[in-house]
N, C-alpha and C positions, 0 to 999 in steps of 0.2 A: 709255183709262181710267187714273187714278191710283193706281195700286196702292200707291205709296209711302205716300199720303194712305190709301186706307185700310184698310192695315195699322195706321197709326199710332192714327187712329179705334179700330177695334177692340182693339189691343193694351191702348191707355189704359180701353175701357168695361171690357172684362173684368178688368183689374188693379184697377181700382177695385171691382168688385164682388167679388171675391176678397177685398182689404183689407176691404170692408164684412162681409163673412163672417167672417175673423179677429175683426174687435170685436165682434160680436155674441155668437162663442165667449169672448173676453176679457170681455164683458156678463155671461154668463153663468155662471160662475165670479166675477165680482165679485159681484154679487148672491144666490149660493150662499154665498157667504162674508160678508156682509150682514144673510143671515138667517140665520144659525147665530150671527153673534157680536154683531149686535142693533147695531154700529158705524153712526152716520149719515153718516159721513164718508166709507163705503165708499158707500154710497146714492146720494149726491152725485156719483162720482165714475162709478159704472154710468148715472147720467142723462146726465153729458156725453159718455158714450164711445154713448150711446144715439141723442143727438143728430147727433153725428159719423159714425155707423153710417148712419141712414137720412141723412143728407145727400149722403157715397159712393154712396148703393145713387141718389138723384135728377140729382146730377151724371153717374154712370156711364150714366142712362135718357137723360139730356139726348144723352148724346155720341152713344151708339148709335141716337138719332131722326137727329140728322145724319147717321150716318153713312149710316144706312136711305135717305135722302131723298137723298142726294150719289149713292150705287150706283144707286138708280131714276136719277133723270137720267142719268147716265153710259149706264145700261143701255138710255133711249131712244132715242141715239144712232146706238148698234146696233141697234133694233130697227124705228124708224122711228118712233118717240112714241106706242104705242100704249097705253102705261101712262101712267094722272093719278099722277102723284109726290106734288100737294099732298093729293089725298084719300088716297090709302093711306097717307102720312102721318099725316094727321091719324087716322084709322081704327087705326091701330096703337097710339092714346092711350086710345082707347074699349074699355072690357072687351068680350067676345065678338066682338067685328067687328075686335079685334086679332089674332084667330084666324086670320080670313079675310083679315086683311091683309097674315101670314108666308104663310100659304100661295099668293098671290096673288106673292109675295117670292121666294119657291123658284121659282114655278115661270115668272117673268119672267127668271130666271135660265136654265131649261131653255129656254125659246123662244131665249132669247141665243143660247144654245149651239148650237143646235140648227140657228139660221139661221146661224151662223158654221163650223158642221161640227166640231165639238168636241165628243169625248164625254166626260157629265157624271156628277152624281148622279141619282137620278131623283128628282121635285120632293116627292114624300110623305116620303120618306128624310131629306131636308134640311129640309124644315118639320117635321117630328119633331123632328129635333133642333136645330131654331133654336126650339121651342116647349118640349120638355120637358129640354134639359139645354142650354141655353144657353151656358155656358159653352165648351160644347164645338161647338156650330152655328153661332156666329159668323164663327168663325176660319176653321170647313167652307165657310160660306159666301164669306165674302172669296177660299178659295181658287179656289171656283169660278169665281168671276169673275176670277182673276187668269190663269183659263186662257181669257180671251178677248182676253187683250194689251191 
């Protein structure tokens, strides 16, 4: 597996969506301040920082689709190809069945582990938090997998 590659994947989706959080707080104080002083000029300026906001938060989706789909490959490897990488891919685009796709993600991870004799997280634990705090399940997850060499 490429751990170098992706660390670098996940470092980039998370700092981008991190940056996309900062403008949306900088959005939102621009546009508080907008309406309190009736300025268009400030209006103007909260639309482009609006634009740039969600364009981070689709670049940073784009990256973390690769990365998703790079780790399943790698993770067939090891496992003998028992996961479809293009569907649970593409499944991770679709609301609700992107549900079943993290968790489908953890826990292709735990067989990883599991058939390499490495102990891990256990796969509800990481789909939890690759599901509800993102941020911080990512990086969980990369590291899992960087303990399969």
């Amino acid at each position: 597996m490429d751990n170098r590659r992706g660390w670098t994947l996940v470092i980039t989706a998370v700092g981008l969506n991190a940056l996309a959080i900062i403008l949306f707080v900088v959005l939102a104080v621009m546009g508080a301040d907008a309406a309190l002083t009736g300025d268009p000029g400030s209006a103007a300026g909260a639309l482009l920082l609006m634009i740039a906001a969600y364009g981070l938060i689709l670049i940073g989706f784009g990256v973390f689709v690769g990365w998703f789909a790079t780790q399943n490959r790698d993770m067939n490897r090891i496992t003998g190809g028992r996961f479809n990488t293009a569907l649970w891919t593409v499944l991770l685009i679709v609301p609700i069945a992107n549900i079943i796709s993290l968790y489908k993600f953890a826990d292709h991870i735990h067989q990883a582990q599991t058939q390499r004799g490495v102990t891990g997280m256990h796969p509800v634990v990481l789909f939890l938090l690759m599901w509800l705090i993102n941020i911080v399940g990512w990086p969980l997850a990369q590291t899992q997998m960087a303990k399969l060499g």
